[in-house]
C-alpha positions in Angstrom: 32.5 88.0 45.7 33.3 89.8 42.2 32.4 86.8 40.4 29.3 86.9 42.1 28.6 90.2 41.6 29.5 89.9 37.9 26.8 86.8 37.3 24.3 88.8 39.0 24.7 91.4 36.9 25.0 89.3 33.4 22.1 87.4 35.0 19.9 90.8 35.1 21.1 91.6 31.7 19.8 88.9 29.9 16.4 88.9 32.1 16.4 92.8 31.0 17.0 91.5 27.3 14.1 88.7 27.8 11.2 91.2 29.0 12.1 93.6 26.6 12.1 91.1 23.6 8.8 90.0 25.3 7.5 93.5 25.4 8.6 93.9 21.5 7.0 90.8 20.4 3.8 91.3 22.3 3.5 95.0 20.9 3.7 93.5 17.2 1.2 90.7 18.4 -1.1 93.2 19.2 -0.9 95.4 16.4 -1.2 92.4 13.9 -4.2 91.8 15.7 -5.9 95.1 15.5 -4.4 95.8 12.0 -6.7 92.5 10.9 -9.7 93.9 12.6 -9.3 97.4 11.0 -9.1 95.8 7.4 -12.1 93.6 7.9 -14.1 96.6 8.9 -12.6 98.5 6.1 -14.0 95.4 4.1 -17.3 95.5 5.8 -18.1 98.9 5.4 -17.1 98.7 1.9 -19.0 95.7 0.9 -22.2 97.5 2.9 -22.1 101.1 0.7 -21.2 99.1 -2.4 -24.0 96.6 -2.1 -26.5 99.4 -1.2 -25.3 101.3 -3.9 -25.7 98.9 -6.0 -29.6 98.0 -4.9 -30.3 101.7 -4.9 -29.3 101.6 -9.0 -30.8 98.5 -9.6 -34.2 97.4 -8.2 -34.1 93.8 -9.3 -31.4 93.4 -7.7 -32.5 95.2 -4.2 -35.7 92.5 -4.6 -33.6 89.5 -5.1 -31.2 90.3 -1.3 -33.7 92.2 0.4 -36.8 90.8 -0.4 -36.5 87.3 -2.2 -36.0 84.4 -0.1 -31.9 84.9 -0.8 -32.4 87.3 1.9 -32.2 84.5 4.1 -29.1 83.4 2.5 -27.5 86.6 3.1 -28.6 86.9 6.5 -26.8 83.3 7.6 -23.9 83.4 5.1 -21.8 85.2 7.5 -23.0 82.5 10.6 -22.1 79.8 8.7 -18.8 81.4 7.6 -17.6 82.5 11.0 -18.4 78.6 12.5 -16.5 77.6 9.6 -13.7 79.6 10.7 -13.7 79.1 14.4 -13.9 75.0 14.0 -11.5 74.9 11.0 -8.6 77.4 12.4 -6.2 75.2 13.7 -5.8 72.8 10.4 -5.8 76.3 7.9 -2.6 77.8 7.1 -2.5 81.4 8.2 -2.7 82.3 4.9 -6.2 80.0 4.5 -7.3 81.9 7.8 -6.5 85.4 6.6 -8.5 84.8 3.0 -11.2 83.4 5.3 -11.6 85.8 7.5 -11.7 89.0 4.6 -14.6 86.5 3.1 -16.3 86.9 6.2 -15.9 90.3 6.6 -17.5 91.0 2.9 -20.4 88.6 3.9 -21.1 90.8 7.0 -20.9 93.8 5.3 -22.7 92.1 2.1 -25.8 91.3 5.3 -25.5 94.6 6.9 -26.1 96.9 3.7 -29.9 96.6 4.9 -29.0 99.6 8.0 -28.8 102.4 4.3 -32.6 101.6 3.9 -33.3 102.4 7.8 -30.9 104.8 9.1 -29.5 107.9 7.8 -25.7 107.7 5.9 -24.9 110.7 8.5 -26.2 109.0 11.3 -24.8 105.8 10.6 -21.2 107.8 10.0 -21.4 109.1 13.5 -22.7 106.0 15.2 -19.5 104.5 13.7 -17.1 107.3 15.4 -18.9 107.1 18.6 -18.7 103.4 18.3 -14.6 103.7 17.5 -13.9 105.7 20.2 -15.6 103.6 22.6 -14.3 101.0 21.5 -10.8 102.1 21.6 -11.2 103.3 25.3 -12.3 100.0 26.6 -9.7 98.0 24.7 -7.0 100.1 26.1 -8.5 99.3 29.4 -8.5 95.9 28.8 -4.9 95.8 27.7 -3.3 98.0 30.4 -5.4 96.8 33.7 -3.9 94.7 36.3 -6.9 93.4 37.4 -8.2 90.3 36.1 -11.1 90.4 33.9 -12.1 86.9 34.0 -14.9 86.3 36.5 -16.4 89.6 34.6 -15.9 87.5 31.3 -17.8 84.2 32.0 -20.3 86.3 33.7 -21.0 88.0 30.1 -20.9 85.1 28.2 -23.6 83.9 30.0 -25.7 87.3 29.4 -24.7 87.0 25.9 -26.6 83.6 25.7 -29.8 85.5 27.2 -29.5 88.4 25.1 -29.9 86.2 22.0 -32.6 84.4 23.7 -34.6 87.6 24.3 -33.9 88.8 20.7 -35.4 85.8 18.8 -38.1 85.7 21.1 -38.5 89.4 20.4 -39.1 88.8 16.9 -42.4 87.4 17.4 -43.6 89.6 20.2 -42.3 92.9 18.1 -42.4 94.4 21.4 -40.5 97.8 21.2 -40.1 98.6 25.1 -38.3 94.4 25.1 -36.5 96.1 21.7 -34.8 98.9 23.8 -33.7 96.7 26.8 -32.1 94.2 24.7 -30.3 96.8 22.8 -29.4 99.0 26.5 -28.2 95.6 27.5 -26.7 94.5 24.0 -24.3 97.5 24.5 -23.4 96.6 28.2 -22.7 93.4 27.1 -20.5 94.0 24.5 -18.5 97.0 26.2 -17.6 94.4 28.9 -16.6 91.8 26.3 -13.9 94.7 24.6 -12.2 95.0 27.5 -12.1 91.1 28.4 -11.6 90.1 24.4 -8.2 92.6 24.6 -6.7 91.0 28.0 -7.4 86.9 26.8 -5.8 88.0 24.0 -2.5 89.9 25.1 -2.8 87.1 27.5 -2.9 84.7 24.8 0.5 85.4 23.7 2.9 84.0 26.0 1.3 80.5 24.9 2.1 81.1 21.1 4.8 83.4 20.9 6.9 80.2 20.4 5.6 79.2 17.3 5.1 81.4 14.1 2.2 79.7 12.6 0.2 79.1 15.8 1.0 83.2 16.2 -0.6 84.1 12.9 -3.7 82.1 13.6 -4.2 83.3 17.4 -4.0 87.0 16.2 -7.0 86.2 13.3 -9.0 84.8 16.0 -8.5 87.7 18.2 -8.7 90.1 15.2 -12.4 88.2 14.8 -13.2 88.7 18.3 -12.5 91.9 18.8 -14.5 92.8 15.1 -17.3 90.9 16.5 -17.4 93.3 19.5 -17.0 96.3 17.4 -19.6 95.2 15.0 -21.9 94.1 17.5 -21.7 97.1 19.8 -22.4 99.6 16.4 -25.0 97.5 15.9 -27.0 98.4 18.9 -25.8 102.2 19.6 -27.3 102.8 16.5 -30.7 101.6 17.4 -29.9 104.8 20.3 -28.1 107.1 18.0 -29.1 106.1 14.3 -31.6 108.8 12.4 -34.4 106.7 10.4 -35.6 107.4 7.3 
């Protein structure tokens, strides 16, 4: 009966040991993850005030990405980039993925310096905050609920599909009442996808702790996720919240 008693207990030990070397690795999982989102924004935002700056000193070069047909470059350079990424993942080194992914981010914020000519800097600054702290609130919700978030998730995938219908079909019919759904709808949308974004991906973990490389690349592509959501949801609380010019 002692021996008994004494595997039992080693046998709780080392399940004691387990969870909490589980619980330590997916901590550090998570905070690589939203340490690579916080640097591409940092990237984003950087590459946004220094290209406006820049076209604000320099009015041939404002005309040649705002105006020109390059515009059009600008505009699709990040598409093409984040495709790129998402097909290519699995054969890139982490290291591959990483440089990647901070080229992405520039191009984003290289497309998105356009928002200085429309919006106010101090409106834009606060959209930002507003945008952080809502972001923050819904990720934690997503990372601490028990409930699962799946059914929610396919369910806004599909509205995701719609809202990009509406939007290109909104660019012909410049219709400003079908411009303030999309964007009441855009942020639903994308406050959903937070929380679901940050549950697949602590989720994620159990299927790649085992392996260092497949690690590093699974916390890029939830790093990109989750800066997709951020971006995307600033995007369209500043059509509520941004001053114009």
């Amino acid at each position: 009966m002692a021996d008994y008693r004494n595997n039992m207990a080693r046998f709780g030990t080392t399940a004691s040991r387990a969870g909490t070397d589980i619980d330590e690795g997916l901590r550090s999982y998570m905070l690589k993850v939203y340490n690579y989102m916080a640097l591409a924004l940092a990237v984003t935002g950087l590459a946004a005030l220094g290209t406006y700056t820049l076209a604000a000193s320099n009015p041939a070069f404002a005309q040649l990405i705002y105006v020109s047909p390059l515009k059009w470059v600008v505009m699709l350079a990040p598409l093409a980039m984040v495709f790129f990424l998402s097909f290519r993942i699995n054969s890139m080194s982490v290291g591959a993925a990483q440089l990647s992914f901070w080229i992405y981010s520039a191009l984003v914020g290289l497309s998105l310096s356009s928002i200085f000519l429309v919006f106010t800097g101090a409106s834009i600054t606060q959209t930002f905050f507003v945008t952080a702290a809502s972001f923050g609130a819904l990720s934690l919700y997503g990372y601490t609920t028990k409930r699962d978030l799946s059914a929610m998730g396919s369910f806004l995938i599909m509205g995701l599909f719609g809202l990009i219908i509406a939007s290109l079909v909104n660019l012909f019919l410049q219709s400003s009442a079908m411009q303030f759904a999309i964007s009441v709808i855009g942020v639903l949308i994308f406050a959903g996808l937070t929380a679901w974004d940050t549950q697949k991906i602590k989720n994620m973990y159990d299927y790649v702790a085992h392996d260092e490389t497949m690690l590093g690349r699974s916390a890029i592509m939830g790093a990109l996720s989750l800066y997709l959501d951020f971006i995307n949801l600033f995007m369209f609380l500043l059509q509520f919240l941004g001053d114009r010019r």
